[in-house]
C-alpha positions in Angstrom: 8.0 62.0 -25.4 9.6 59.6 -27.9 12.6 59.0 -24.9 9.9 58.2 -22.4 8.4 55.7 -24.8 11.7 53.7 -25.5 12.2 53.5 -21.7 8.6 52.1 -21.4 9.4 49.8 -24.2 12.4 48.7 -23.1 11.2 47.8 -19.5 8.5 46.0 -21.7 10.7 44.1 -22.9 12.9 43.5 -20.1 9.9 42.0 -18.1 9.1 39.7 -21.1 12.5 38.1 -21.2 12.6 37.6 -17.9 8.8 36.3 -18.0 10.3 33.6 -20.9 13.3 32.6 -18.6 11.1 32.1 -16.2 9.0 29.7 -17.9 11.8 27.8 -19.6 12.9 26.8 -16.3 9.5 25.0 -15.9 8.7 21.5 -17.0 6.0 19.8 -17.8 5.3 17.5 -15.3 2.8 15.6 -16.7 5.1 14.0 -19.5 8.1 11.7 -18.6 11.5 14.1 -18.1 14.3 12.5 -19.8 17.5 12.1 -17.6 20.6 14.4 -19.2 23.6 13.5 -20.4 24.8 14.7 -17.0 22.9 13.1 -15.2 21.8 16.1 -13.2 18.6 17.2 -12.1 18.4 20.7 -11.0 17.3 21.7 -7.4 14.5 24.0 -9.1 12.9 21.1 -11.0 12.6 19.3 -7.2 11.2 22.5 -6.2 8.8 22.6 -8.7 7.4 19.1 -8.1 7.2 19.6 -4.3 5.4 23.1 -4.6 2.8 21.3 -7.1 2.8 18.1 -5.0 2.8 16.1 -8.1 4.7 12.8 -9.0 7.7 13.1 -11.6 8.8 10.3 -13.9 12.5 10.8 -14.9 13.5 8.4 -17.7 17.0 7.3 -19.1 18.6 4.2 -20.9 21.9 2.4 -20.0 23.4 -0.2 -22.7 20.0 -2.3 -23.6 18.3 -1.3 -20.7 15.1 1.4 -20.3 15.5 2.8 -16.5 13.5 5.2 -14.8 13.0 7.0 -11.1 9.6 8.5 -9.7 9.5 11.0 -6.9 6.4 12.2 -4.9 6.5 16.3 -4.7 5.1 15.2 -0.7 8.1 12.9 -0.2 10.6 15.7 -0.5 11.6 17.7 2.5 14.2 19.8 1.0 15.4 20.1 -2.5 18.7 19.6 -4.3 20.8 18.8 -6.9 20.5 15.3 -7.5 22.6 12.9 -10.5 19.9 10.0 -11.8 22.4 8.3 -14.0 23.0 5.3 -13.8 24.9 2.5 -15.2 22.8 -0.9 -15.5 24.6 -4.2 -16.6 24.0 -7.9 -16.6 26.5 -9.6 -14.5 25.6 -12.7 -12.4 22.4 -10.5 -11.7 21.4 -7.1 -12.9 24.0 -4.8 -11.6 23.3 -1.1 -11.1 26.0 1.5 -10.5 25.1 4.9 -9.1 26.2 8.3 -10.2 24.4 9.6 -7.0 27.1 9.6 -3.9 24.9 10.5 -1.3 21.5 10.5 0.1 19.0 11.8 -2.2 17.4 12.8 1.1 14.1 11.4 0.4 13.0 7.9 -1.3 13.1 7.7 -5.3 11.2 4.8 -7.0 14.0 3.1 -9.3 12.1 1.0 -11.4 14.4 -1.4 -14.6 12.6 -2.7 -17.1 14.7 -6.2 -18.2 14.3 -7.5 -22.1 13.4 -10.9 -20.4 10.8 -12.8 -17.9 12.1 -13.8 -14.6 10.5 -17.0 -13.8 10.6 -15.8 -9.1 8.2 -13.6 -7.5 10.9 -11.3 -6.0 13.8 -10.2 -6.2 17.1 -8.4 -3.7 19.9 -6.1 -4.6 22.9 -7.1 -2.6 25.8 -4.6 -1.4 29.1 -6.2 -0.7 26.9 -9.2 0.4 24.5 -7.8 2.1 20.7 -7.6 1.3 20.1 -3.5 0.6 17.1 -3.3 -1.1 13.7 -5.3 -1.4 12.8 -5.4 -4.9 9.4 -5.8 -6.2 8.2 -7.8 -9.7 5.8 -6.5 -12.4 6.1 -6.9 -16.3 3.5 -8.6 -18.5 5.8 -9.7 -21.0 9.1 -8.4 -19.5 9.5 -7.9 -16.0 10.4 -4.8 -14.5 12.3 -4.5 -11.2 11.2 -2.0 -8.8 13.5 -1.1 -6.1 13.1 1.7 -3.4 16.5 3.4 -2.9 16.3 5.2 0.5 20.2 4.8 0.8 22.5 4.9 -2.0 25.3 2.4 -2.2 28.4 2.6 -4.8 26.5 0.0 -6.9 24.4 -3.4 -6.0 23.5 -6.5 -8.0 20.2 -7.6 -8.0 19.7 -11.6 -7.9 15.8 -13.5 -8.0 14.4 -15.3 -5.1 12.5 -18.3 -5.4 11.1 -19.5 -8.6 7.6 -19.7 -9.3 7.4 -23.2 -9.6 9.3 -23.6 -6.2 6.8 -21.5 -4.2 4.0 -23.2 -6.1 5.2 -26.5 -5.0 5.3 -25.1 -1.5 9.1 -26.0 -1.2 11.0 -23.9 1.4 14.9 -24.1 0.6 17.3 -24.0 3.4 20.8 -23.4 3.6 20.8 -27.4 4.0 20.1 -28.6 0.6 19.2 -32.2 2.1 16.2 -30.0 4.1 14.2 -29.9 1.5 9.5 -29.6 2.1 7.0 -30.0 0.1 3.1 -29.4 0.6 2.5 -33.0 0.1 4.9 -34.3 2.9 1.9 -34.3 5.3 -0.4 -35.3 3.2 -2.7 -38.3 3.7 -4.9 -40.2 1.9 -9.2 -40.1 3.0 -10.9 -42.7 1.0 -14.3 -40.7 2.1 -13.2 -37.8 -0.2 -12.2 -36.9 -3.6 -8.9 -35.4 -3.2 -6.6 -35.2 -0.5 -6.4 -34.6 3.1 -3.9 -32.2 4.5 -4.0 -32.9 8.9 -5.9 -29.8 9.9 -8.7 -30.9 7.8 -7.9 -28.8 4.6 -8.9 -30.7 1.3 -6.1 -30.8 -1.7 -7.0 -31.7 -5.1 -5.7 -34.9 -6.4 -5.4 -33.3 -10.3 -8.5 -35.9 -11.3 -11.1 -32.7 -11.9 -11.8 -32.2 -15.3 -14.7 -29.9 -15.7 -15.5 -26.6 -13.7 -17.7 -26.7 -10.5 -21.0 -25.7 -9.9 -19.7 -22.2 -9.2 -17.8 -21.8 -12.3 -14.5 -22.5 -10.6 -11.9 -24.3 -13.1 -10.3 -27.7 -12.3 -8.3 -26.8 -9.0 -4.2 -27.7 -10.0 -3.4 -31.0 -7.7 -1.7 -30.4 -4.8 -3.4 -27.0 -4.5 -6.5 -26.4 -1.9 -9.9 -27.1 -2.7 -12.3 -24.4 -1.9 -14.3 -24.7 1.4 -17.8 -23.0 0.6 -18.3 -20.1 3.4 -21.8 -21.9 4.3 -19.6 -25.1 4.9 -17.2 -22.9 7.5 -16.3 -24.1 10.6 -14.3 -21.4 12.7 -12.6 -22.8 16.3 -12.0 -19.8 18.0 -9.9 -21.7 20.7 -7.8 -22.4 17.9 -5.1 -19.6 16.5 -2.6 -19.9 14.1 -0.3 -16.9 12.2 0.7 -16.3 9.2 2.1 -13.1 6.6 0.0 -10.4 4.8 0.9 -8.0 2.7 -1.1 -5.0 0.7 1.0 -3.6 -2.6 0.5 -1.7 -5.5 3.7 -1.6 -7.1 2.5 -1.8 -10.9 0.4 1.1 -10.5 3.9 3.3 -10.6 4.7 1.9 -14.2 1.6 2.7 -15.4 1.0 6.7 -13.7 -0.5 7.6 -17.4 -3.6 5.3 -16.8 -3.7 6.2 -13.5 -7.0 8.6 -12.5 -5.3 11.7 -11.2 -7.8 11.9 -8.3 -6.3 8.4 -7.1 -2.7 9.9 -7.5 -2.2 11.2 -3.9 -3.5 7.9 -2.7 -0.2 5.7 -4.1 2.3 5.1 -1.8 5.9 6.5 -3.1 7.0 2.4 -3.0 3.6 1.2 -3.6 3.6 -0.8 -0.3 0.3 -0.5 1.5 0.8 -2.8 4.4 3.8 -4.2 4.5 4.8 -7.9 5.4 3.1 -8.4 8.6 2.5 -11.5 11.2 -1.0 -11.5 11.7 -3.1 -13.9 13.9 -6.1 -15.9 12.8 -8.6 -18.5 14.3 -8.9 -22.1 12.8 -10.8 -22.5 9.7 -11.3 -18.9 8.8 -10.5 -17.4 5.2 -8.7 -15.2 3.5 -11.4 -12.6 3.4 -12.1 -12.9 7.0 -8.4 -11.9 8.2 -8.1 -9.3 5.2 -11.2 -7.9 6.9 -9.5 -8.2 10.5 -6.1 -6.7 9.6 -7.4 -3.4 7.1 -10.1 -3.0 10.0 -6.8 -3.0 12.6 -4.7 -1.1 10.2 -7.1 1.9 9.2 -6.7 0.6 5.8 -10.2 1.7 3.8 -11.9 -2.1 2.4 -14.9 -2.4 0.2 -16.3 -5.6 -1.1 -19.1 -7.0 -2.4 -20.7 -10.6 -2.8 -21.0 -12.5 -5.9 -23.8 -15.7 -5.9 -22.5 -16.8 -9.2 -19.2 -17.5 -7.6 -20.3 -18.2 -4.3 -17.7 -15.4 -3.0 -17.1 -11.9 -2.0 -14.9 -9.6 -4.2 -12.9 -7.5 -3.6 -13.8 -3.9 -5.4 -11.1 -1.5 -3.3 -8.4 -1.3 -1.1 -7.2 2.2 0.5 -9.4 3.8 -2.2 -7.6 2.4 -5.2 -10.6 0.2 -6.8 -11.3 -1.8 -10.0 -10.9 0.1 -13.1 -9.1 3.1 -11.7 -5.6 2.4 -13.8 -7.1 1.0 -16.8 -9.8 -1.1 -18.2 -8.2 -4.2 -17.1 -6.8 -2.9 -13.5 -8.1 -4.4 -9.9 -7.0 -6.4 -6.5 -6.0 -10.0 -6.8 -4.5 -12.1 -3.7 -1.7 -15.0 -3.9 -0.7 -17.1 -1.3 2.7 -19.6 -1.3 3.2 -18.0 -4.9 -0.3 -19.5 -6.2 -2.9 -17.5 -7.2 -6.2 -19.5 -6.4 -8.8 -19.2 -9.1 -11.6 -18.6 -6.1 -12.6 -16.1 -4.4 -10.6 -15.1 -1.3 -13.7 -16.2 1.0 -13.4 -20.0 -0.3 -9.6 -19.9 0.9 -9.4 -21.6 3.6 -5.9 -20.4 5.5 -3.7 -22.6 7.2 -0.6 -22.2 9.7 2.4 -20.2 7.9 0.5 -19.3 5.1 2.1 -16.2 2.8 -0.8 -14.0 1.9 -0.1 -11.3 -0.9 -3.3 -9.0 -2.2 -1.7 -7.2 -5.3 -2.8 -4.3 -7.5 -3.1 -5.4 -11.3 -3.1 -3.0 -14.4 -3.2 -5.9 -16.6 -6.0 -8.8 -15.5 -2.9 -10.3 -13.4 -0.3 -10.7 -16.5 1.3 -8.1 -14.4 2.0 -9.6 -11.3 2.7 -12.9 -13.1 -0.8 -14.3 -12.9 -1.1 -15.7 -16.1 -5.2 -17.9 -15.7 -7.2 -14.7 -15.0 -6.1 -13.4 -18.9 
């Protein structure tokens, strides 16, 4: 009887250790995973994430810079061994060397947070001179580069595009330095109004405003449209014009912890929505009509409401993501040439070539370098 009960305790046993192994090899997915010393991130872990479909934050720190990868569990097709390190320096650009030598196999969010502001609203990582990867800009007080690496190079630098004050002044920089436009090259003068006149018919403020409108809008900067009222709308539908739109919600990935969990399936793994696209438009319509027009086209889910105060519709959610859902201070704000206009998007009145950005905010705009709205 007593040998019977030492075999029963010892298979006791035996399943327990085994039970604890099991569990050690578990992590705790809802915490950030720090990176090893080696770098590598075992198959299981992958496995782990993809069988849970959750989204894994793996942290690590090179020289004076914080770095860290997300994965989606959906994004992964087949686990393996993967090596996260990486080696970040500051050489004409932020250079980043990869420990990785091949194809993760499916895309990892690399995002680098910098100890300084970087006065552009993008940013590329070149590879022996060629453009690689697209790199996105977030940061309130430091910006944080986030870069989707479907391929992996040997290493990349990553350089800023053009400055805010140069897409703000509307300048478009060719390789010809002497080919050099500004907003106000076409310009003329209407002594019939109080501000500018742009041919096409679109009203620029002269920088004389010194008090906010009767719909609480502040002094427009000069050079920068004035508002057309959607009452006041003319639309030539014999007219058409294109110009770029874009849906993002980059900043959301640096901030999963404020994210509500029930919006975490609805994040893109890049946080691209709609990416860059040529869209088509009719004379005198605004912003809020063609972001209508192309998430109608695009399946993308819109909701909006309209605001008297401001004479304006706002924009409460795009594909499902809405005010509020990643913090107190989170929702959708729009920039165009660089600028964000301090009206609503149905006072914009869009013109030929026009860059139209909507972009997800966690911090009233600081975020995506949208310093009024604070």
């Amino acid at each position: 009887m007593k040998r019977i009960l030492s075999i029963l305790i010892c298979i006791v046993l035996l399943f327990s250790l085994c039970a604890c192994e099991g569990n050690f090899a578990q992590v705790d997915l809802q915490s950030n995973i720090a990176i090893p010393e080696d770098g590598i991130i075992n198959k299981s872990v992958l496995n782990q994430i993809k069988d849970e479909n959750a989204i894994a934050t793996f942290t690590g720190k090179s020289g004076d810079y914080s770095y860290e990868w997300t994965v989606f569990g959906s994004d992964i097709a087949e686990a393996k061994d993967i090596n996260l390190l990486a080696d970040i320096t500051n050489k004409d650009g932020i250079k980043i060397e990869f420990s990785q030598e091949e194809d993760f196999g499916f895309p990892m969010l690399l995002s680098v947070y910098l100890n300084e502001k970087w006065d552009c609203l993008s940013a590329t990582a070149y590879s022996d001179n060629k453009a690689i990867y697209s790199v996105s800009l977030t940061g309130t007080k430091e910006s944080i580069l986030n870069i989707s690496v479907n391929k992996i190079v040997d290493s990349c630098i990553i350089t800023p595009d053009a400055t805010q004050q140069q897409a703000t002044e509307g300048k478009v920089v060719s390789s010809n330095k002497d080919e050099t436009k500004n907003d106000s090259d076409d310009v003329k003068t209407d002594e019939y109004l109080s501000g500018s006149l742009q041919s096409g018919g679109r009203v620029y403020s002269d920088g004389s405003d010194s008090e906010q409108d009767k719909y609480k809008t502040d002094p427009i900067p000069q050079g920068k449209p004035r508002p057309v009222e959607p009452e006041n709308q003319e639309i030539n539908n014999e007219k058409t014009y294109t110009c770029t739109f874009s849906i993002e919600c980059s900043t959301i990935l640096n901030n999963l912890e404020d994210l509500d969990p029930d919006k975490l399936e609805l994040v893109p793994s890049n946080g691209v929505i709609l990416p860059a696209t040529t869209v088509t438009f009719f004379e005198g319509e605004s912003v809020f009509d063609v972001l209508q027009r192309v998430c109608k086209e695009n399946n993308i889910h819109l909701e909006s409401s309209w605001t008297p105060i401001y004479n304006s519709a706002y924009i409460e959610g795009i594909h499902n993501l809405y005010e509020f859902d990643c913090g107190n201070l989170s929702g959708w704000t729009y920039r165009v040439n660089g600028w964000y206009p301090n009206y609503g998007c149905s006072r914009y009145q869009l013109v030929q070539g026009e860059v139209v950005e909507w972009r997800y905010t966690c911090d009233l705009g600081k975020d995506v370098g949208c310093d009024w709205m604070g």
